[in-house]
C-alpha positions, 0 to 999 in steps of 0.5 A: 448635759454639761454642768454651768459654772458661774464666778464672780457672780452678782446681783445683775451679772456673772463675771465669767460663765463656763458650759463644758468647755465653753468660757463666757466673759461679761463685757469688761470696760477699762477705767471711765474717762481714759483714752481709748487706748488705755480703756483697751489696754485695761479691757484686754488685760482683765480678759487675760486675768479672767481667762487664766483664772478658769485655764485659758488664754487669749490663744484659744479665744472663739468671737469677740465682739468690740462696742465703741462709743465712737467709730472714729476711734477704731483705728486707736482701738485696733493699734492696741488690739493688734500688739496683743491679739496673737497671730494665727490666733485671732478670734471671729470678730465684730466691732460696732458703734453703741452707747455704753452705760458711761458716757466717759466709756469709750470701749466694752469687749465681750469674749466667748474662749474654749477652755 
């Protein structure tokens, strides 16, 4: 059975969890208040962060699920997305509308990758 890595582990979560060769990410939110694009920005560069710490890239991403506060900002979330999903890359993928733990949180992502 493979073993379960976790780091940057806390009290309520870990930052990134590995079975195998299987990379779990926690949702990662970018700084409260933001625009929608910036949030994005800052979410997608802690996903590059915290993939390249366990040797993985966003090529090798499986399924992201996206969590708006507002569906109507799908088409600014999606512009940042698009410049940094790599084409022929692109992962499984779900988008939703929800109440996050901020109101001034306008966009979580959750990332499950390969190693």
């Amino acid at each position: 059975m493979s073993e379960i890595t976790r780091k940057h582990t806390g009290a309520r979560m870990s930052q990134i969890v590995m079975h195998g060769d299987t990379i779990y990410l926690a949702g990662q939110v970018g700084t409260a208040g933001e625009s929608v694009a910036k949030q994005t920005q800052s979410c997608l560069e802690k996903i590059d962060a915290l993939l390249g710490e366990v040797g993985s890239d966003k090529t090798k991403i499986l399924q992201t699920t996206i969590w708006l506060a507002d569906m109507a900002d799908f088409a600014e979330m999606n512009a940042v997305w698009d410049a940094w999903v790599p084409q022929g890359h692109t992962p499984a993928r779900a988008c939703g509308e929800a109440k996050l733990a901020l109101p001034e949180f306008k966009v979580e992502f959750m990332v499950t990758a390969a190693r």
